[in-house]
N, C-alpha and C positions, 0 to 999 in steps of 0.2 A: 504494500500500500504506500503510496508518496502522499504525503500529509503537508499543508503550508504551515509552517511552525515559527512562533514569533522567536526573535534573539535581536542580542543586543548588539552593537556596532562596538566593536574594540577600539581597532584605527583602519584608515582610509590611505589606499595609495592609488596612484594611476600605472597600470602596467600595460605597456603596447596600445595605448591609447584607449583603453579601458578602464574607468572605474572600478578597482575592486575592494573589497571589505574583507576583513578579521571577523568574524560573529561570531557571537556564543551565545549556543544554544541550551542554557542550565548546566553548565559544564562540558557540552561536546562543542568546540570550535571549528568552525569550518571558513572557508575563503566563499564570499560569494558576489557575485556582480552588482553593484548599483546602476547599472543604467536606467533603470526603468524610475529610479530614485535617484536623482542628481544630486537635491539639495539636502538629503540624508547625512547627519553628521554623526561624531562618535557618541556614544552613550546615548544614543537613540535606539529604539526597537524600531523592528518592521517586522512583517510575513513572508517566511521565504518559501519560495517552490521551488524545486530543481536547481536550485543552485543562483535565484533570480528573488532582491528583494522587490516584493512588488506592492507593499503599501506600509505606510509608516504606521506603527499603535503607539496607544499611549503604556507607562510601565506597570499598571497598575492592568489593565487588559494581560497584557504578555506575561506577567507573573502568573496571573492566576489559569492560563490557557496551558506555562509551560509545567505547575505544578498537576493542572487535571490529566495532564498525557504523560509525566512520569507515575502518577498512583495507576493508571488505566494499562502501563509497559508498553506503550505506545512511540517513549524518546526514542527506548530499545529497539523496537521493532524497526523505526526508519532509521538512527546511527549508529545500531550496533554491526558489528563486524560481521559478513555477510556467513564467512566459514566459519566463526564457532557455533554460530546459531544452526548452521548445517551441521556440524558437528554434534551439537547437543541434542537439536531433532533428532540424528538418525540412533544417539542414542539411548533415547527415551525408546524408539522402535525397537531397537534388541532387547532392552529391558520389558517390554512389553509381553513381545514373542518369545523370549526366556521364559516367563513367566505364565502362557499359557500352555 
């Protein structure tokens, strides 16, 4: 599932004549494009999708959006690691079939 999830603006730099951003997302940071937010500064939130912020929130929104998707394991689900989570599915399945 790909989720818009709010985070906060770190710092801003231009690289290859692109806006990009430092975010964090409740502790997972990632690099994401402002183009679509030019006048987005640091310590701002926004909603990113795919790697694209695409509206400014306020922090009080964003806090309480990014604590209902860590209680629900939802941070998990879109930035955790793609192979542990394979990992750990396919060993919840052996434990299964061992067990039947």
């Amino acid at each position: 599932m790909c989720l818009a999830v709010p985070g906060r603006v770190l710092d801003i730099e231009e690289r290859d004549g692109t806006r990009m951003a430092t975010v964090d997302f409740g502790g997972v940071v990632k690099e994401v494009c402002l183009e679509y937010l030019p006048d987005l500064r640091v310590g701002e939130y926004a909603i990113v999708h795919v790697g694209f912020a695409l509206q400014r929130l306020d922090e009080e929104s964003a806090r309480r959006t990014l604590e209902l998707f860590a209680e629900l394991g939802m941070l998990q689900e879109e930035f955790g690691d793609a192979w542990e989570t394979a990992a750990t599915e396919a060993g919840r399945d052996v434990v299964r079939e061992a067990g039947q």
